[in-house]
C-alpha positions as CSV (number, residue, x, y, z in Angstrom):
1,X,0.0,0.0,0.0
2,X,1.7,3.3,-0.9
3,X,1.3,6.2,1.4
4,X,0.5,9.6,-0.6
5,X,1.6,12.7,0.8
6,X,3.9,14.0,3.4
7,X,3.8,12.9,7.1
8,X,4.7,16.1,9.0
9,X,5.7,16.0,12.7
10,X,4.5,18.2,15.0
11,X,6.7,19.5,18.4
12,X,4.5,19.8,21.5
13,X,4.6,23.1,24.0
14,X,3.1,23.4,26.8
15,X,1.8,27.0,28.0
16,X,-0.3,26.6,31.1
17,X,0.5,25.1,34.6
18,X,1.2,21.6,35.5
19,X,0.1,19.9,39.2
20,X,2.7,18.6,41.2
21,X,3.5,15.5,39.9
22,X,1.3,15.2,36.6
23,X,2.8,16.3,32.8
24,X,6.3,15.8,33.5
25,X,7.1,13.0,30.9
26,X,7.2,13.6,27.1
27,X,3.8,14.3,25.0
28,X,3.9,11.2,22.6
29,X,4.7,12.4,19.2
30,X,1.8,13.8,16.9
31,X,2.2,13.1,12.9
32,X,-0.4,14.3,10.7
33,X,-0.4,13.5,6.6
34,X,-0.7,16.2,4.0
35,X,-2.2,15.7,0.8
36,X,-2.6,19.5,-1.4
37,X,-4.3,21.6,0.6
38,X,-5.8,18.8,2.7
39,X,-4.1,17.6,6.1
40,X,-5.3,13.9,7.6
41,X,-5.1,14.2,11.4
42,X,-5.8,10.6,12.9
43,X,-9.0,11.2,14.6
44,X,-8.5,14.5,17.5
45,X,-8.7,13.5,21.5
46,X,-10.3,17.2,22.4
47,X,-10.7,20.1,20.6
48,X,-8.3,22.3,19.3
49,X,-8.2,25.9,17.8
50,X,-6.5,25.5,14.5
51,X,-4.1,28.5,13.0
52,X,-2.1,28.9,10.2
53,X,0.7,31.5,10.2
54,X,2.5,33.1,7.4
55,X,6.5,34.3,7.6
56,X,5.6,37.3,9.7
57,X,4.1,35.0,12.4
58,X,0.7,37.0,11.6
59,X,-2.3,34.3,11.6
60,X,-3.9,34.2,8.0
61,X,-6.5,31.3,8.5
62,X,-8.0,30.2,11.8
63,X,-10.9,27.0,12.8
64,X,-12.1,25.7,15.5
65,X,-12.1,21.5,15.2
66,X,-14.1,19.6,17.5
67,X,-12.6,16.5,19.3
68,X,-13.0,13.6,17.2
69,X,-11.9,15.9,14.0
70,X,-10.1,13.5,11.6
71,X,-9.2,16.0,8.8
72,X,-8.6,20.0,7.6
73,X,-9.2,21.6,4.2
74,X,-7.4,24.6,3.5
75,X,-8.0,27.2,1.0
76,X,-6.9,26.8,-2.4
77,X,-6.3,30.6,-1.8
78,X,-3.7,29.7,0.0
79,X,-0.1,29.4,-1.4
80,X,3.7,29.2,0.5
81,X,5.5,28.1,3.4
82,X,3.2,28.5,6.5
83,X,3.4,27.4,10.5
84,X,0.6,25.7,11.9
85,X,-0.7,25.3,15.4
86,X,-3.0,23.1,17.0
87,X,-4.1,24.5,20.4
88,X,-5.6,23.6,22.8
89,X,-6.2,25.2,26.7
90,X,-2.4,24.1,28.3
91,X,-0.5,23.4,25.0
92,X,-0.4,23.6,21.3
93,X,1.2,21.3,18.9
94,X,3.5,23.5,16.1
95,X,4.7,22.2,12.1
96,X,5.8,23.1,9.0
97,X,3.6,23.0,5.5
98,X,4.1,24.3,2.3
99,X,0.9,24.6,0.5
């Protein structure tokens, strides 16, 4: 079976606070496929804002997905090297896409 597309890793940070104790070992690894302007997610464990940022860090495209979310469709508008961010309320999850 040939896999289409690139797999694109995505580097975990965490922004809110941590209890004693809990969130001190490594978030697993998140890899998401992209295929054009469509990116395959594996199916979402809570909902996320999603955000796509162009070279001056300034958002161009923003969604909200819903756990359970198993894709995104971009814009055909949109053309170039962009970041994107999954977020969520204590972390986000950051890659690299060229559309």
């Amino acid at each position: 079976m040939e896999v289409c597309g690139s797999r694109i890793g995505l580097t975990h940070i965490r922004t809110g606070s941590t209890i004693k104790g809990l969130g001190k070992s490594p978030e697993r690894p998140w890899y998401i496929q992209q295929e054009g302007n469509v990116l395959a997610l594996g199916v979402t464990a809570c909902d996320f804002t999603f955000q796509l940022l162009n070279d001056d860090e300034e958002v161009v495209y923003t969604v909200f997905l819903p756990s359970g979310t198993t894709s995104v469709a971009l814009p055909d508008t949109l053309v170039g090297d962009y970041e994107i961010r999954f977020i969520d309320s204590n972390s986000y999850f950051y890659g690299y896409i060229t559309l």
